[in-house]
C-alpha positions as a Python dict, from the first residue, in 0.01 Angstrom:
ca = {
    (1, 'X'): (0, 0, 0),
    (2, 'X'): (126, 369, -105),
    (3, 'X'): (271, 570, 177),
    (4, 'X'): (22, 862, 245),
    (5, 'X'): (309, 1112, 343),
    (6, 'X'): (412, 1084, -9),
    (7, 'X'): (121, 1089, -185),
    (8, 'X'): (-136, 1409, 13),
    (9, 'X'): (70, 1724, -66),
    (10, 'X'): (-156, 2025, 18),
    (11, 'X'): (-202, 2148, -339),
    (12, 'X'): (-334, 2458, -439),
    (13, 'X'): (-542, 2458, -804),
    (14, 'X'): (-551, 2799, -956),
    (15, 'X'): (-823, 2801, -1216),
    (16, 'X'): (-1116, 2605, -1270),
    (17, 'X'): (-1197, 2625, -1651),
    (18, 'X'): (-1295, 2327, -1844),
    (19, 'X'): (-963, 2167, -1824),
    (20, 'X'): (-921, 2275, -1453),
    (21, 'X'): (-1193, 2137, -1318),
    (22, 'X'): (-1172, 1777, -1407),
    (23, 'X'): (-776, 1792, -1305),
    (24, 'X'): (-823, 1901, -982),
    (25, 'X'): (-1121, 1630, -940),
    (26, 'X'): (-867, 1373, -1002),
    (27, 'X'): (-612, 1504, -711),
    (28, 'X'): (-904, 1533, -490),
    (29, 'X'): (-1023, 1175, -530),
    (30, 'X'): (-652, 1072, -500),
    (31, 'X'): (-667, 1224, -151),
    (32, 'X'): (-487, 1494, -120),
    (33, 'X'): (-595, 1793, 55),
    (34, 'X'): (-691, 2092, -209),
    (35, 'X'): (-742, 2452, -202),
    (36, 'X'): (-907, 2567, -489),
    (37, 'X'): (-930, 2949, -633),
    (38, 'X'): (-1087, 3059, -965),
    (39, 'X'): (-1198, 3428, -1061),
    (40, 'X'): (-1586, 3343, -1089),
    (41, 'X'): (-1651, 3116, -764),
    (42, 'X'): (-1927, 2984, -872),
    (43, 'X'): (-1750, 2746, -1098),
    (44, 'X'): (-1564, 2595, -804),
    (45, 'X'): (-1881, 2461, -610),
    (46, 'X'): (-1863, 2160, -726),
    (47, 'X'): (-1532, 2018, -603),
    (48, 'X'): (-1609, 2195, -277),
    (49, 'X'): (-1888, 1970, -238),
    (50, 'X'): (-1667, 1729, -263),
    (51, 'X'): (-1425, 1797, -23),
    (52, 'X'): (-1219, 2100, -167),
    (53, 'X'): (-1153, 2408, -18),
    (54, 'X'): (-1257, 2747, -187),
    (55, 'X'): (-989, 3010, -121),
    (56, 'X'): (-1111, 3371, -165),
    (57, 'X'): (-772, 3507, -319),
    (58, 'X'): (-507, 3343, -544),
    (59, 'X'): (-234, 3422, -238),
    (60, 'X'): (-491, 3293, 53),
    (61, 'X'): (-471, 2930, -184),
    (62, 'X'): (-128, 2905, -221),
    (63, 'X'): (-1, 3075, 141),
    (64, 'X'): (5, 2679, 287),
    (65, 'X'): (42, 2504, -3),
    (66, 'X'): (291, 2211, -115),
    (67, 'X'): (245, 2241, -478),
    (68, 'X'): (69, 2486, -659),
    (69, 'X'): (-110, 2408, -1006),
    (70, 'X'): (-213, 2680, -1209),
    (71, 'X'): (-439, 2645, -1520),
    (72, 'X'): (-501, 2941, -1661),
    (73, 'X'): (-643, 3096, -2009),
    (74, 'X'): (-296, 3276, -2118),
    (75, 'X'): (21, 3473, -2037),
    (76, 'X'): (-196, 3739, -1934),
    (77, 'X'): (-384, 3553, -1645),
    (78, 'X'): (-105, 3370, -1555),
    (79, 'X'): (146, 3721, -1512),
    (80, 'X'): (-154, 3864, -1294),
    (81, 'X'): (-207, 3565, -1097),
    (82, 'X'): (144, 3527, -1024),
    (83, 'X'): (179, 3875, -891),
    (84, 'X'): (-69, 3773, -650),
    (85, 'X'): (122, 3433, -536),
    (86, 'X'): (469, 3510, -526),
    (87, 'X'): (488, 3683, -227),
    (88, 'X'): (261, 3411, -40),
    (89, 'X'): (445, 3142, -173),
    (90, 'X'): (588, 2899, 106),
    (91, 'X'): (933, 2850, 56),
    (92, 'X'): (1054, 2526, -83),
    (93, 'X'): (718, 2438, -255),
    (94, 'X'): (675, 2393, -632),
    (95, 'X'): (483, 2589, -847),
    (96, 'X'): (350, 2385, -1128),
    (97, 'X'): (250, 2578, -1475),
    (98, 'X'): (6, 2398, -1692),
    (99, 'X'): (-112, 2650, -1884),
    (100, 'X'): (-73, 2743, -2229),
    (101, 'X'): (203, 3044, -2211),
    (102, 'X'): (460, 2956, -2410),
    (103, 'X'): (861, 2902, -2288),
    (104, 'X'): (957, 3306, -2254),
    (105, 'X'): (677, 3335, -2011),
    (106, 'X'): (739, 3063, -1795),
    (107, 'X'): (1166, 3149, -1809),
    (108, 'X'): (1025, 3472, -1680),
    (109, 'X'): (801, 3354, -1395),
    (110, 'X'): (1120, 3099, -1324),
    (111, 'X'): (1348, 3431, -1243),
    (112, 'X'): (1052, 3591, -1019),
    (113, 'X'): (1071, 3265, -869),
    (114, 'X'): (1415, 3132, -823),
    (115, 'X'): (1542, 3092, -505),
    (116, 'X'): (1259, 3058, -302),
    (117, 'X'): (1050, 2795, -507),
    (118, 'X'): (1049, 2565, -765),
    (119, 'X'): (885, 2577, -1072),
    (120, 'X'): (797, 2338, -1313),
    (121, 'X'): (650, 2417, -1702),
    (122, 'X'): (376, 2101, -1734),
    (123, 'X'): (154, 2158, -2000),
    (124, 'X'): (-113, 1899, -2124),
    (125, 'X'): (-172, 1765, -2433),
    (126, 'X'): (-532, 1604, -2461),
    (127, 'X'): (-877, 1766, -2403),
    (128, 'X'): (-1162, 1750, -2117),
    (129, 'X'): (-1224, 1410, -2187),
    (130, 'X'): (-868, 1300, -2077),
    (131, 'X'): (-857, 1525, -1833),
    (132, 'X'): (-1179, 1346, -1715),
    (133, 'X'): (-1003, 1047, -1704),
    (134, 'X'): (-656, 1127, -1590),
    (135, 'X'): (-489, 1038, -1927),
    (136, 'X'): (-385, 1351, -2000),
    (137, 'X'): (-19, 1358, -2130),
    (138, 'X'): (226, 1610, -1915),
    (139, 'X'): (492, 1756, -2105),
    (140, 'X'): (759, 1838, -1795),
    (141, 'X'): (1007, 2079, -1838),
    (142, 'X'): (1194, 2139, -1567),
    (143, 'X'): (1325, 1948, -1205),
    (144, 'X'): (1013, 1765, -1137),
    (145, 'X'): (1129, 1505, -968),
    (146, 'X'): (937, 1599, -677),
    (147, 'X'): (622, 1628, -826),
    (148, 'X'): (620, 1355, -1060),
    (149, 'X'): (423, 1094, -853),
    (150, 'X'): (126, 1396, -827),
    (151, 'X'): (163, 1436, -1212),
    (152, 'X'): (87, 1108, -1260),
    (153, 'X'): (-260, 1169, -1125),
    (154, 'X'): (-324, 1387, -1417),
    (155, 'X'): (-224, 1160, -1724),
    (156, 'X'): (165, 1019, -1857),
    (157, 'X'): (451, 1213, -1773),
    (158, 'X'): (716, 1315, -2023),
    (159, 'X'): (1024, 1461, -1953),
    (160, 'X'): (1107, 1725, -2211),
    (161, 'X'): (1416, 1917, -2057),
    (162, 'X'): (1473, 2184, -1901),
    (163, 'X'): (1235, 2475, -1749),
    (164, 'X'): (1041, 2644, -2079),
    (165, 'X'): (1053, 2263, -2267),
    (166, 'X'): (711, 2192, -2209),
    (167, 'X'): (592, 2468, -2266),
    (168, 'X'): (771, 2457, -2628),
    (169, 'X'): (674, 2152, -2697),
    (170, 'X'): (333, 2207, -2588),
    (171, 'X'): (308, 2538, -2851),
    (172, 'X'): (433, 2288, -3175),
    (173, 'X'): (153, 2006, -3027),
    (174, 'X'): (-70, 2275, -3057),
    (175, 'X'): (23, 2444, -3384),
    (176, 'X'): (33, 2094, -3580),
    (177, 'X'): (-324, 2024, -3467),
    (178, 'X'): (-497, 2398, -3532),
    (179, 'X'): (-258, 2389, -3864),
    (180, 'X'): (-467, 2023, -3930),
    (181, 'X'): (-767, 2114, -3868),
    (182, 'X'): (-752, 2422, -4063),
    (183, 'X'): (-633, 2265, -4357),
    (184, 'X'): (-891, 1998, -4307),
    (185, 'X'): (-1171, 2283, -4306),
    (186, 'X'): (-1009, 2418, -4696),
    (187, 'X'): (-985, 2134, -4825),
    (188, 'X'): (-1384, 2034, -4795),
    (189, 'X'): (-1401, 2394, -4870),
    (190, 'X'): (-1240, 2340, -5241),
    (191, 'X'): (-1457, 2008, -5245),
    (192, 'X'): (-1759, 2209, -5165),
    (193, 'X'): (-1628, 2432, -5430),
    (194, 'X'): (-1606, 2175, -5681),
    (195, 'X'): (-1912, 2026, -5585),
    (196, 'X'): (-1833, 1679, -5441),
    (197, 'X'): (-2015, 1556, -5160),
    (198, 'X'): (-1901, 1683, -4809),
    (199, 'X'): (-1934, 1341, -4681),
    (200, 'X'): (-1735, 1142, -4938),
    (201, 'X'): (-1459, 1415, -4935),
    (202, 'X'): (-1449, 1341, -4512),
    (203, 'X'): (-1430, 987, -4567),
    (204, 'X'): (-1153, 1011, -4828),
    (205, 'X'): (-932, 1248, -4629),
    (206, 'X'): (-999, 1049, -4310),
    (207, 'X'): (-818, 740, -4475),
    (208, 'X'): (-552, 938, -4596),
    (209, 'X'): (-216, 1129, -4400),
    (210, 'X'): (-495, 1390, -4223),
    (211, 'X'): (-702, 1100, -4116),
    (212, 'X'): (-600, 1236, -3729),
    (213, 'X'): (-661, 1633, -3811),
    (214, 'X'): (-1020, 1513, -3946),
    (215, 'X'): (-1077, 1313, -3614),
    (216, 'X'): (-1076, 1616, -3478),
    (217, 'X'): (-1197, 1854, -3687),
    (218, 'X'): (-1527, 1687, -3632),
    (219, 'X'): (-1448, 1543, -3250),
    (220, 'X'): (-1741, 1609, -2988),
    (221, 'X'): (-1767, 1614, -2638),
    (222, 'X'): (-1407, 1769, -2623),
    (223, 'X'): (-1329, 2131, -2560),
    (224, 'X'): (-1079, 2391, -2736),
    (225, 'X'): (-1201, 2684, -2777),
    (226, 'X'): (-1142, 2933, -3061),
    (227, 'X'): (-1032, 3205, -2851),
    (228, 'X'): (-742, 2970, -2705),
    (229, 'X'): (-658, 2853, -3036),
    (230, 'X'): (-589, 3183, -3159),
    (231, 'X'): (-395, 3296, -2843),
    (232, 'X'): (-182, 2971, -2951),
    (233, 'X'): (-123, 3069, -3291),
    (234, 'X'): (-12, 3416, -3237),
    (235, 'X'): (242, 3267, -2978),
    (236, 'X'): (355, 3043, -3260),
    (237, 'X'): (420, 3250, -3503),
    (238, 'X'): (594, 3542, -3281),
    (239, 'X'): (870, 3283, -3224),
    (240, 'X'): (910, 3187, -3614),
    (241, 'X'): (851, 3294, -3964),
    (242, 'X'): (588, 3004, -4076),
    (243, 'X'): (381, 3184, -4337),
    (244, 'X'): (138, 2851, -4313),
    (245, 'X'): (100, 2875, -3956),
    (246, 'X'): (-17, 3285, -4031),
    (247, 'X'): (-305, 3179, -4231),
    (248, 'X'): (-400, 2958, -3994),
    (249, 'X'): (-385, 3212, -3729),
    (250, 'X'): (-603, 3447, -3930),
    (251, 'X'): (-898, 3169, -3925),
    (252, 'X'): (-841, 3154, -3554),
    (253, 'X'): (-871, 3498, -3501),
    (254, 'X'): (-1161, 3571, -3699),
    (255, 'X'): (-1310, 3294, -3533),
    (256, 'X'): (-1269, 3468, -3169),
    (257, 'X'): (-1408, 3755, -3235),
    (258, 'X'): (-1749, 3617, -3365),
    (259, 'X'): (-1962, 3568, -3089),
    (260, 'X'): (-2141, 3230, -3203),
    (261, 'X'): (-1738, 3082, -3261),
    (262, 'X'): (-1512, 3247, -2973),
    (263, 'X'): (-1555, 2982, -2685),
    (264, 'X'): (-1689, 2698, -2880),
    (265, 'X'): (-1472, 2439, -2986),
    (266, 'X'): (-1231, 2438, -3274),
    (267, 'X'): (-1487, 2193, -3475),
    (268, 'X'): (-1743, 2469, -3502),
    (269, 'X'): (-1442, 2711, -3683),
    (270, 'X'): (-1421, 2424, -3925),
    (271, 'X'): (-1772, 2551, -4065),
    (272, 'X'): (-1703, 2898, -3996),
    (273, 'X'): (-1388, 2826, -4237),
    (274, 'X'): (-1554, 2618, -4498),
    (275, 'X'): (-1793, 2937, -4506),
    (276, 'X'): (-1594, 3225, -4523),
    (277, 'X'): (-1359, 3007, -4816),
    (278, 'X'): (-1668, 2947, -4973),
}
């Protein structure tokens, strides 16, 4: 039987999207004590009701916590919520970044926090329903040796290198699947174009190299929003010149801002791109 001393770490699990909530569900029924924050509180009732504690401020979840998870929308969220933590940080925990920031971001929130804690870059690659499950795959950058075993909650652990590796590796995941999917969404745009039937033109490209990017491109019962994917794509291509990976930023984008598109998932832009190339 597993020691408990190495296996309930107080955690602290900063955001409760729909990626957030089902991770932190899986620590909880491993049985560690939790502390949960997210900006609407509302969305945290849940996992309170299920043992979890709601903390009122980012700093009042992490002030006596052993590792500290944050899942949060972007660099934005992450850089606010990290002003909030680092001074009630306890010394000698480890900070665990799982969002989607890309590798300057979290080699800047590693100099705010050396010396006092230890951060890992942890990333996921999968959607809600593997986070559901706890078969998420963890891309760890970073020393985390000492959170490894509460990783493995979450999904597989790979190690990727040093601090800001999963987070890179986690931005090319990312771009090769919105970069799929987009190209999925032209192509049965030039079939609709040419007048083929949409359904014979999925079935052909799902038996060919795209057969994955067309999985997905019509997936349900998963979640990645729009809005995310275009905060991924800009990251992308501010770290290289991929003229490809621009286009498929502009669908993205356009995308976000249309009310009906910005927070559903990336299968409804596949209309909204078959549309618009129309």
């Amino acid at each position: 039987m597993e020691q408990r001393t190495r296996h309930a770490e107080r955690i602290a699990f900063l955001g409760l999207g729909r990626m957030g909530t089902p991770m932190a569900r899986q620590l909880l029924v491993a049985g560690h004590p939790l502390t949960v924050w997210n900006r609407t509180a509302a969305k945290a009732e849940p996992l309170v009701a299920q043992g979890a504690r709601l903390a009122s401020t980012p700093a009042d979840a992490v002030r006596d916590a052993d590792v500290v998870i944050t899942m949060l929308a972007g660099p934005d969220a992450v850089r606010s919520v990290a002003d909030a933590i680092l001074p009630a940080l306890r010394e000698g925990a480890y900070w665990v970044e799982m969002s989607t920031v890309g590798p300057d971001v979290v080699r800047e929130l590693g100099e705010r926090a050396a010396g006092r804690v230890t951060l890992v870059d942890a990333p996921v690659a999968g959607s809600t329903d593997k986070a559901a499950t706890g078969q998420l795959g963890i891309l760890a950058g970073g020393d985390a040796d000492g959170v490894a075993h509460v990783l493995a909650r979450l999904g597989t652990v790979t190690r990727t290198g040093p601090a800001g590796s999963g987070a890179a590796l986690k931005l090319v995941v990312n771009t090769a699947l919105l970069g799929g999917v987009a190209l999925v969404a032209e192509t049965l745009a030039l079939a609709d174009a040419l007048g083929l039937d949409g359904d014979t033109a999925r079935t052909a490209l799902a038996h060919g190299p795209l057969g994955g990017a067309v999985a997905r491109a019509f997936a349900q019962d998963v979640h990645f929003g729009a809005d995310l994917a275009a905060k991924d794509t800009a990251l992308a291509v501010r770290v290289a010149e991929l003229p490809v990976i621009k286009a498929v930023a502009t669908h993205f984008q356009t995308a976000a801002t249309t009310p009906e598109t910005a927070r559903a998932d990336i299968s409804h832009t596949v209309s909204h791109i078959r549309t618009r190339t129309a």
